[in-house]
Every structure is written in C-alpha cells, then in structure tokens.
C-alpha positions as CSV (number, residue, x, y, z in Angstrom):
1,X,266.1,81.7,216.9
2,X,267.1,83.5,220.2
3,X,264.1,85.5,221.6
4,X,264.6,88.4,223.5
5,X,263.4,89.2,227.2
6,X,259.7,89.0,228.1
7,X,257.9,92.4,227.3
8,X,256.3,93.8,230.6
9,X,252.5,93.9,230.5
10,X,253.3,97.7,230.0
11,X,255.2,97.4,227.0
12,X,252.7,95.3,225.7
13,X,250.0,97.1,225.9
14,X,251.8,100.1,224.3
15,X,252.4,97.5,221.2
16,X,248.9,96.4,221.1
17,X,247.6,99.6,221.6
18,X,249.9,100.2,218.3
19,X,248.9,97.5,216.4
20,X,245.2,98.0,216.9
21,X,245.8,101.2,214.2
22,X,248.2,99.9,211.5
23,X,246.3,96.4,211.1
24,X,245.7,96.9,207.4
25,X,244.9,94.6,204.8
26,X,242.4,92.1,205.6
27,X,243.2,88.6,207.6
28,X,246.7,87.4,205.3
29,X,248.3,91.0,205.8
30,X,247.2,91.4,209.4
31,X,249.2,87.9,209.9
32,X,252.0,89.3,208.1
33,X,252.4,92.5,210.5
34,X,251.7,90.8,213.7
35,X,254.3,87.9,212.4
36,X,256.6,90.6,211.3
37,X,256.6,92.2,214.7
38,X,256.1,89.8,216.9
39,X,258.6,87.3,216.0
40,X,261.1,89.5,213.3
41,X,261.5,92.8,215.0
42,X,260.7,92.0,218.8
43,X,261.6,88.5,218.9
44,X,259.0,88.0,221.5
45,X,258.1,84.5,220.6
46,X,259.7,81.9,218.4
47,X,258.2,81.2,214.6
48,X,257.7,77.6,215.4
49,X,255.3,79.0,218.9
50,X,253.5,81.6,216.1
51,X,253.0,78.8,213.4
52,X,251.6,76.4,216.0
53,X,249.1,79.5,217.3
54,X,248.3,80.1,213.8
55,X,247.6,76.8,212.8
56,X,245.0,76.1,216.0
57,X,243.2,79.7,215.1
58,X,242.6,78.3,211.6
59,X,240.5,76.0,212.6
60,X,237.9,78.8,215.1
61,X,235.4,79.8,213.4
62,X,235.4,83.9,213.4
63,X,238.5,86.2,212.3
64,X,241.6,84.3,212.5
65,X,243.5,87.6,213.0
66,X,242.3,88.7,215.8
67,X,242.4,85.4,217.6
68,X,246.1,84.9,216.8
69,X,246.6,88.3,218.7
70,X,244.7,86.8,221.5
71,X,246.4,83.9,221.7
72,X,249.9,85.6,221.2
73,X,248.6,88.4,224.1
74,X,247.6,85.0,226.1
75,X,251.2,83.6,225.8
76,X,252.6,86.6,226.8
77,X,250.9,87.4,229.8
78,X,247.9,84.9,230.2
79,X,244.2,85.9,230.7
80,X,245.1,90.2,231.2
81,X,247.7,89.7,228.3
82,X,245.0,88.3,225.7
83,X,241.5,90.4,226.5
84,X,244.0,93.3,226.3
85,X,245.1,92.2,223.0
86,X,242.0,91.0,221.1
87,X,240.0,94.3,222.6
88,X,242.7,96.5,221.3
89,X,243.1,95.1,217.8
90,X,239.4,95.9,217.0
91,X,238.8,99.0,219.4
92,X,240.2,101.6,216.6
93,X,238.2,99.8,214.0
94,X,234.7,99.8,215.8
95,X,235.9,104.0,216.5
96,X,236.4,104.7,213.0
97,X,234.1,102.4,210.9
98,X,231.6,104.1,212.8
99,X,232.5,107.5,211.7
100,X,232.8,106.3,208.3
101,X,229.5,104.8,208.3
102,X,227.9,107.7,209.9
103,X,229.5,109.6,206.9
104,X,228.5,107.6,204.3
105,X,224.8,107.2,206.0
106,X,224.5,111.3,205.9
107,X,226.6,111.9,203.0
108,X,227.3,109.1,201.0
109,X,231.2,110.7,200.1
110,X,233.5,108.2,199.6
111,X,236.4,109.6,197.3
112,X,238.8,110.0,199.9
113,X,238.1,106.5,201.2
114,X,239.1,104.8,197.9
115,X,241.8,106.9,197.6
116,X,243.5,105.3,200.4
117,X,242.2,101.7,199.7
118,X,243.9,102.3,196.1
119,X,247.0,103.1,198.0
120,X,247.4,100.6,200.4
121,X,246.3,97.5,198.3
122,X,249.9,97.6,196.5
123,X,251.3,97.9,199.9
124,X,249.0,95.1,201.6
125,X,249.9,92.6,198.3
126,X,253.5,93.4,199.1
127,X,253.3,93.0,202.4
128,X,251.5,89.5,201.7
129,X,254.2,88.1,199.0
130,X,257.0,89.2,201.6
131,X,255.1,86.8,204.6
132,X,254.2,84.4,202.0
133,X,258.2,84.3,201.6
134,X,259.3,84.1,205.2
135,X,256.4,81.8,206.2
136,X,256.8,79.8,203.7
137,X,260.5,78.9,203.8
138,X,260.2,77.9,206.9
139,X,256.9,76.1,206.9
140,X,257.4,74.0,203.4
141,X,260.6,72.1,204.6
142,X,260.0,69.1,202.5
143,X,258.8,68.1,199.2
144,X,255.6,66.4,200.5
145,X,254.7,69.6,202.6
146,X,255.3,71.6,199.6
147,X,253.3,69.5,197.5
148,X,250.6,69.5,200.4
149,X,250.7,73.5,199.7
150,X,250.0,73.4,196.0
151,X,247.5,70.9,196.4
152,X,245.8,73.2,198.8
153,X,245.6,76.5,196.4
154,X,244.5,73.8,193.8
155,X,241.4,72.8,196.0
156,X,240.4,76.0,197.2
157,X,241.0,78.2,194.2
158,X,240.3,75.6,191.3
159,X,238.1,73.0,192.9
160,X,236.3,75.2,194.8
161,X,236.5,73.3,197.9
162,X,235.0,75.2,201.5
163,X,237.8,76.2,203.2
164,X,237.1,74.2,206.3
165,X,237.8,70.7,204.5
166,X,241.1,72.0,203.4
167,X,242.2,72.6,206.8
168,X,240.6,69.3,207.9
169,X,242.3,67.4,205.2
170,X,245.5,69.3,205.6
171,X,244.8,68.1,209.2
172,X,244.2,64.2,208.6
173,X,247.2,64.2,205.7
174,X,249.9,65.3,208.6
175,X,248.5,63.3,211.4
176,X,248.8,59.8,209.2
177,X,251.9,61.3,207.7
178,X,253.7,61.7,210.8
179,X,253.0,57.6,211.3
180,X,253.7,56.2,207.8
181,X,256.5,58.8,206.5
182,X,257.3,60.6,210.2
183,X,260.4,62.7,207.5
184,X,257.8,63.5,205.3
185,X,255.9,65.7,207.9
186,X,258.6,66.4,210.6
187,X,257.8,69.1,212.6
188,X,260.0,72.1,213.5
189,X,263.7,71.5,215.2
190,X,262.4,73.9,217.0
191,X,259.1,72.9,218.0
192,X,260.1,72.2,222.1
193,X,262.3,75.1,222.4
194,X,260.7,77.8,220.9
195,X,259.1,78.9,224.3
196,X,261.9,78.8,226.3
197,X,261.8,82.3,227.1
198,X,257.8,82.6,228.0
199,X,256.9,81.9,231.6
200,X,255.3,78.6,232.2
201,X,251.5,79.0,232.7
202,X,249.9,78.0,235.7
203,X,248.8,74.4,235.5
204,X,245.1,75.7,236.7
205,X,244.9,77.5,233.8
206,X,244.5,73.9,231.8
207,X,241.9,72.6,234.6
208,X,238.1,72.2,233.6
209,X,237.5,74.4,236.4
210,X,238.9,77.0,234.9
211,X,237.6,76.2,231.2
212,X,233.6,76.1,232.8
213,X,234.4,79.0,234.8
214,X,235.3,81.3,231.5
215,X,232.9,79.5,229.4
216,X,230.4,80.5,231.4
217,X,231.1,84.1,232.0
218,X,231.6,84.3,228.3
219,X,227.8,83.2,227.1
220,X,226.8,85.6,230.0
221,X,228.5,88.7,228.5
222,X,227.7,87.0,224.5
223,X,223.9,87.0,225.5
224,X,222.8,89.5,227.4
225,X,222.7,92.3,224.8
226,X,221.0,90.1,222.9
227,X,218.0,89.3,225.8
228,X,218.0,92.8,226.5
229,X,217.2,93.9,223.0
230,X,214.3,91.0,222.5
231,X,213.2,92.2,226.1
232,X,212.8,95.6,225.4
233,X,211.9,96.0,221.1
234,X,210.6,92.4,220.6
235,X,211.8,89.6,218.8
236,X,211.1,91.1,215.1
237,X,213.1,94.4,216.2
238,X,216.6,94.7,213.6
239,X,219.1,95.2,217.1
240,X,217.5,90.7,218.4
241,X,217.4,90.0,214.7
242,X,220.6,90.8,214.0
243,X,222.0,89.9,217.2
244,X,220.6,86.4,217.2
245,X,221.9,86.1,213.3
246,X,225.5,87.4,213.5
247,X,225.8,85.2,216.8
248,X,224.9,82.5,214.7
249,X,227.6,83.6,212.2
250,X,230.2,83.4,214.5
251,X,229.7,80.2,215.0
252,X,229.3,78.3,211.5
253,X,231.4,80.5,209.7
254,X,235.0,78.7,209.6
255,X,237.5,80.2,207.7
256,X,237.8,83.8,209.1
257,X,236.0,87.2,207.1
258,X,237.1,85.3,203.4
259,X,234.2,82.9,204.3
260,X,231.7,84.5,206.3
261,X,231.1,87.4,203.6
262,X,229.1,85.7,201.1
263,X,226.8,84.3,203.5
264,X,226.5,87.4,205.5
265,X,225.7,89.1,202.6
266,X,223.2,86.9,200.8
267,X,221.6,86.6,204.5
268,X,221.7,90.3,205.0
269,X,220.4,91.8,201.8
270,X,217.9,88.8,200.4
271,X,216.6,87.6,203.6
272,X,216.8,90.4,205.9
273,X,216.7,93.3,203.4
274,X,219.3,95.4,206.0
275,X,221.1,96.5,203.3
276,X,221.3,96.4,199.4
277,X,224.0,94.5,197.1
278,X,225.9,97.8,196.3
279,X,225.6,98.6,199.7
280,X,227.5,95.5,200.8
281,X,230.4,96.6,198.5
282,X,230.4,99.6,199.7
283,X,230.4,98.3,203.4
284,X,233.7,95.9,202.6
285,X,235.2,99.0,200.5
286,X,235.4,100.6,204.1
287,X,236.2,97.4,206.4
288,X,239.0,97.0,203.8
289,X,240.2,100.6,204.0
290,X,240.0,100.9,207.8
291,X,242.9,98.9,210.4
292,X,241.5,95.4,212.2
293,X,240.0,92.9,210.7
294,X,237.8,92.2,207.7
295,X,235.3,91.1,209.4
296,X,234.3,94.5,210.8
297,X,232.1,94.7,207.2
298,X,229.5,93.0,209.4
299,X,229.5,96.4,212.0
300,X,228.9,98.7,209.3
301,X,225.8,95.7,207.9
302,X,224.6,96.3,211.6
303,X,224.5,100.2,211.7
304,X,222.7,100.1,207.7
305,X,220.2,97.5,208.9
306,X,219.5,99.1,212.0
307,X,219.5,102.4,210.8
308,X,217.1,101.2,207.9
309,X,214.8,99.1,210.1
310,X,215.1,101.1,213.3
311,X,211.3,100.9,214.7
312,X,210.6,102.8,217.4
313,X,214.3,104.6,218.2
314,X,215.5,107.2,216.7
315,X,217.6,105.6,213.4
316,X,221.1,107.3,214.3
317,X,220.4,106.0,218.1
318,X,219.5,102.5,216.4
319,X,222.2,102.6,214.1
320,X,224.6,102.6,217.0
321,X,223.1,100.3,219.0
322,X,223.1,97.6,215.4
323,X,226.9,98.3,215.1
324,X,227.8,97.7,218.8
325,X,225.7,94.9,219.2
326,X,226.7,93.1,215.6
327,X,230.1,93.8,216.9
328,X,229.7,92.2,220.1
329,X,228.2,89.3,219.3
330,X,231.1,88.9,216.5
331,X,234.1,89.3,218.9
332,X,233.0,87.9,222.4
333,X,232.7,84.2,221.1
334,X,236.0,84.8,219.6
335,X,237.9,85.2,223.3
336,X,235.7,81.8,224.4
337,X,237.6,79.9,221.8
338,X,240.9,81.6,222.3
339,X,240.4,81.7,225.9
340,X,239.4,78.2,226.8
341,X,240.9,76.3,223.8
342,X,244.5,77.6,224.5
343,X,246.1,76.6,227.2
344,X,245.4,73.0,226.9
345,X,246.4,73.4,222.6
346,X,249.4,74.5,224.3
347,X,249.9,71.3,226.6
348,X,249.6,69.8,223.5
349,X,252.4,71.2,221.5
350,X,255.0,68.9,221.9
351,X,253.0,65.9,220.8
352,X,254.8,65.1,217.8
353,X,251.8,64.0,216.0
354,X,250.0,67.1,216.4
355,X,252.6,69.1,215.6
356,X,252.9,67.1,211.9
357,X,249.0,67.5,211.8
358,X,249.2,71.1,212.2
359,X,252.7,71.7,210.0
360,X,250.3,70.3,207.5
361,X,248.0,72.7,207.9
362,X,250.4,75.4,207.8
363,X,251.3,74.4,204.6
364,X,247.6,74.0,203.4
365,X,247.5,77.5,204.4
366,X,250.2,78.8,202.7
367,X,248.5,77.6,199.4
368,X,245.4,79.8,200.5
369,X,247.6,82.6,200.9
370,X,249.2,82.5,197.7
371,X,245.3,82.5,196.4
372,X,244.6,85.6,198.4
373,X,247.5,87.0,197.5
374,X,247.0,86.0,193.5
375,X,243.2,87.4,193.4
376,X,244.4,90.3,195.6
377,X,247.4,91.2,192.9
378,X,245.2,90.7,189.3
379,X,242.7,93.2,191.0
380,X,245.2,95.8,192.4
381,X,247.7,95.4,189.3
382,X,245.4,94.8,186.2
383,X,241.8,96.0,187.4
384,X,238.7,95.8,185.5
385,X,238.0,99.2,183.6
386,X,234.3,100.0,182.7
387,X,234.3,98.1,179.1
388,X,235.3,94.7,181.6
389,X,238.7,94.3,180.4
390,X,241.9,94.3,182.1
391,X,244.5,97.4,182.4
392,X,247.7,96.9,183.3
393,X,248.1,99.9,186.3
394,X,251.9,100.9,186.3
395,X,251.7,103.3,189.7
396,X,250.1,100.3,191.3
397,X,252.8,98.1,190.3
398,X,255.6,100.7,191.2
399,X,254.3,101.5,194.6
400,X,254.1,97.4,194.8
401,X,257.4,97.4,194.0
402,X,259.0,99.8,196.3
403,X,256.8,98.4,199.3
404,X,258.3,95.1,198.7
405,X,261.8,96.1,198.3
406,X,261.9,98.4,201.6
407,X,260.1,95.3,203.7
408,X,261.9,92.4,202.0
409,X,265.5,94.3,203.1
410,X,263.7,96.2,206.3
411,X,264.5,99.7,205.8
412,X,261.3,100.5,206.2
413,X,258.7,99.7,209.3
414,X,255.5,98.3,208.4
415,X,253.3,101.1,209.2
416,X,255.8,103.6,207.8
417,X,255.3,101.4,204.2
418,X,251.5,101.3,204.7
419,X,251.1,105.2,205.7
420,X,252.8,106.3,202.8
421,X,251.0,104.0,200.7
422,X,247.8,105.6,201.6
423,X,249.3,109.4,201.2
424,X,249.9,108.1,197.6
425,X,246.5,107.0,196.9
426,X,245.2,110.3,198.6
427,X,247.3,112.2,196.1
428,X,246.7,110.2,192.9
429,X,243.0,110.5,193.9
430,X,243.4,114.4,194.1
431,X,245.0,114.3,191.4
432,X,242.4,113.0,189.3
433,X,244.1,109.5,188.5
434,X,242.6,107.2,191.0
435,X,239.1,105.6,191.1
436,X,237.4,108.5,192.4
437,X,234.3,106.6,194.3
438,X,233.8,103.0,194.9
C-alpha cells in the first residue's frame, strides 16, 4: 500500500481532536475507527506499521485503545505527536462522563442515555464485523495463523483462559514458529517498507537517557496527586484510597477495560463499598455510551465513591476531585509504557522473529475479537427480556445491517454511521420502543 504525505502536526491535531468525539464502542470498535482512518481513508501509515503497534499495545497493561493512538501520534510526530494524541482521545470523555455522572448523581435520569447506547450497539457490532474482516484477511495469511486464531477464541471464550496467557502463548507459538516452520508464521511482505513514508526518529529517542529521563518525569506527574491527597485528607480518605488502588489497577490489569472491569468492580463495591453492584452497571451503561475508551467506567467509580465517602469536602467538590484523580492515575502510566516502550519496539520491527511472534499475536487477537464481537451481537440482536429468554430484535438487526453495508462499501464515514445510529435509538426510545432506563 502507497501512503500518502506526512500529515503536519496541525492536521493532526485537527484529526485527533476529531477522533477524541466519535471513539465509540468500547476497545474492538475504537481499533476499528482509528484503523479505518488512519491507514483506509488517510493512508497515514501502512497496515503492516498499525498491526505491529497493535500487537506491542496488547501486551500494556491499561486500555489498548488509547495506547495504540499514542503510539500511532508517536510515529507521526514523536513525543508532541503522542501526548497530543492519547490526551485528546480521553479529554471529551472525562468532559462528558462527568456531566453524565453529575446527572445521574442529582437526578438519576437515564432514558435518554440508553436510548443512544441501543442505537449505537448495532452500529459498533457492525463496525467490529467490518475490521474483523479487513484485519483479518490480512493478518490470517496462512492456515497455521488461522488455526492459531480459532484456537485463541477457543481459549478465551470456552476455556476461560486470562487474556494475558493468550497473548503470551500467541507470543511463544510465533517466536518458535518462525524457527521450525519460518512459512508457517511469515510476517508481512510488507513488514520493512511499511514506514517508508514516516520520518526516521532520532536515534536519541532509543537511548536509556532518554527512557530514564521520561520515566522519571512520568512517576513524578503519576504520584503527586496521589501524595498530595494522603498529605492533606489522610491515608483512609476515598481521593489516597482510590488513588493508590486504581494506580495499582493500571498496572496488573493486562488486557485493556475487558479485563480490568471485574476486578475493579468486585474491589470497588465489596471491599471498598464506593459504589453498589447496580451502580457499576449503571457506571459501564454510560462509559459504553460516551466516546473514548471503556475504561473511563472507573472515572464515573471515582466520582460515586468519592461522592459517597467524601469526608470532610463538600461531596460534589470530592466527587470531582475522585473522577480526576481515578482518571489520572489510569491514563498517566499509560503514556510511560507507550512513551518509553516505543521507540526501541520500533528498532525492533524488522527482526523477523519478532515480527512472527507478534503476527501470532495478531491472530490470537483476532479470535478475541470475533468473541467480543459474538457476545456483543447475541446481546444487541437477541437480548434478554424480563422472563430471561431471548428476543430476536428486528430494528436492531436492520440498523446492523445498514451500518455494515454503508462501511463495508464506504459510502458512509464512520461518525456519520455511528451519529445516526444514536438519532435512531433517541427516536425508538421516544417512541416508546427502546429500553427506556438501564
């Protein structure tokens, strides 16, 4: 594939600015937009440059999709291109999950809410089987690395296996592969050309100098909330307890928001007490309903447990201070990894044995995607009703449908798909048709 010219930093910004508000659909369909424009529309790097980004953000603990938009901001225009990108993929989040929280805090009215997470899951599973498509074609080139896929969905969604010893598997599988059956696991014809048109970074961007130097100026800015609040409210106080837990989070927690919500949530509501189970539905209802990624569920269990357990602030003051500071502490060791880990991944990427390990892993990945994506369509297309059975929802399917059809042959824009998506869930839930609260 022939990319285009080298956006300037301007243009860039404008697009990430842009993608920080239509970044629906959870981790998969985040992937699926920033692949779509990224490397289908703007040509801006090549697929096998994404894949290989992808592939080393897989294995970060914290939200994949924003630290693939990092990474790709990092490419672009180095250590300006990627804070500018990961800050303004979650900045409209942390704007408007705040809003909504404060709305359902005060109010507790959600109807509208639902009504656009009922319209844009059709869109978002659309959106999903179309990457899973794309991606796939080009990342399953053999029989073994299509067998590697399947046995991947198998594991994770039959077997139950964590998410972290797929990928590590996946991993080991493609690195021997590439020694005893190098055609098995051949990387991409593509692999050492694909960043032709990218500058060449700066070889002092791969020194150790340079990799202390950020390292340490990120566990400055990670911590010091976090002192401050123990400092000034006391090591029991919700804003140091829940700074010192979701920093902890973002560290064990491989596998992106999929694998950090049930132990946030078993942490929050049975040892903490921030928040209650229905409350931690409630909270993902809105993450999922809102742009950026998943993971933002933990900014609205930061505002409820503050608010809840605010001491002596006010509890709308406290509430704030829990969402910014569970938001911090969430996103800052997400740039250390990118930020440090990057350039010399990059170094890296013609090694022909990495670049079978992580094929593999693209593959294994592509087998978790079809799970998401499976899970993702029984709920949208056959949800439960009250009585626990199944219902086959034909407007669901239809707007499915008709989102797939306009992406697949691209007469449609990916926000233009997901906005009028949402208008339809608005209107069937005005209507009196749609789920009506979550």
């Amino acid at each position: 594939m022939n990319s285009a010219a080298q956006p300037t930093f301007r243009e860039a910004l404008a697009f990430w600015f842009k993608l920080g508000w239509i970044s629906f659909g959870g981790p998969a369909g985040q992937i699926a937009i920033l692949h779509e424009e990224v490397v289908q529309r703007r040509r801006w790097i090549a697929e096998p440059q994404f894949a290989h980004a992808l592939n080393f953000c897989m294995l970060l603990p914290g939200p994949e999709a924003q630290q693939l938009t990092t990474y790709v901001g990092w490419l672009l225009h180095g250590m300006k291109g990627g804070l500018a990108a990961g800050v303004l993929f979650v900045l409209p989040s942390i704007a408007i999950l705040l809003g909504l929280s404060w709305v359902y805090v005060a109010h507790g009215d959600l109807a509208w809410v639902a009504g656009l997470f009922d319209g844009l899951q059709p869109a978002v599973l659309a959106l999903i089987a179309v990457a899973l498509v794309r991606i796939g074609s080009r990342s399953l080139r053999t029989p073994a690395l299509a067998a590697l896929a399947l046995a991947g969905w198998a594991a994770f969604a039959l077997l139950e296996v964590p998410f972290p010893l797929v990928v590590l598997a996946a991993a080991l599988i493609g690195g021997l592969g590439a020694r005893a059956a190098p055609s098995w696991f051949a990387p991409a014809k593509l692999h050492v050309a694909a960043d032709a048109s990218l500058p060449e970074r700066d070889a002092s961007e791969r020194s150790w100098r340079r990799a202390l130097r950020v390292t340490l100026v990120c566990l400055v800015l990670w911590w010091t909330p976090v002192a401050l609040a123990a400092a000034l409210l006391g090591p029991e106080h919700a804003l140091t307890r829940q700074g010192l837990f979701f920093s902890q989070a973002a560290v064990v927690t491989f596998g992106g928001a999929y694998a950090v919500l049930p132990y946030v949530a078993e942490q929050a509501v049975s040892t903490y007490g921030w928040l209650t189970p229905a409350e931690m539905l409630d909270g993902l209802g809105l993450a999922e309903s809102t742009p950026g990624p998943l993971i933002m569920v933990l900014q609205f269990v930061g505002y409820v447990g503050a608010w809840r357990h605010a001491g002596p602030l006010d509890p709308w003051l406290s509430a704030v201070l829990g969402a910014l500071v569970t938001t911090w502490v969430t996103f800052v060791p997400c740039f250390l990894w990118v930020l440090v880990g990057a350039p010399f991944v990059e170094r890296l990427r013609g090694v022909k044995a990495l670049a079978s390990a992580l094929g593999a892993i693209t593959a294994a990945v592509t087998g978790l995607l079809l799970d998401l994506g499976i899970g993702l369509g029984r709920a949208v297309l056959a949800p439960e009703t009250s009585s626990g059975l199944r219902q086959f929802d034909l407007l669901a399917f239809a707007v499915a449908t008709l989102a797939a059809g306009l992406l697949f042959t691209r007469r449609a824009s990916v926000p233009a798909v997901l906005v009028g998506a949402a208008g339809l869930g608005v209107l069937r839930v005005w209507l009196g048709h749609g789920s009506g609260a979550l």
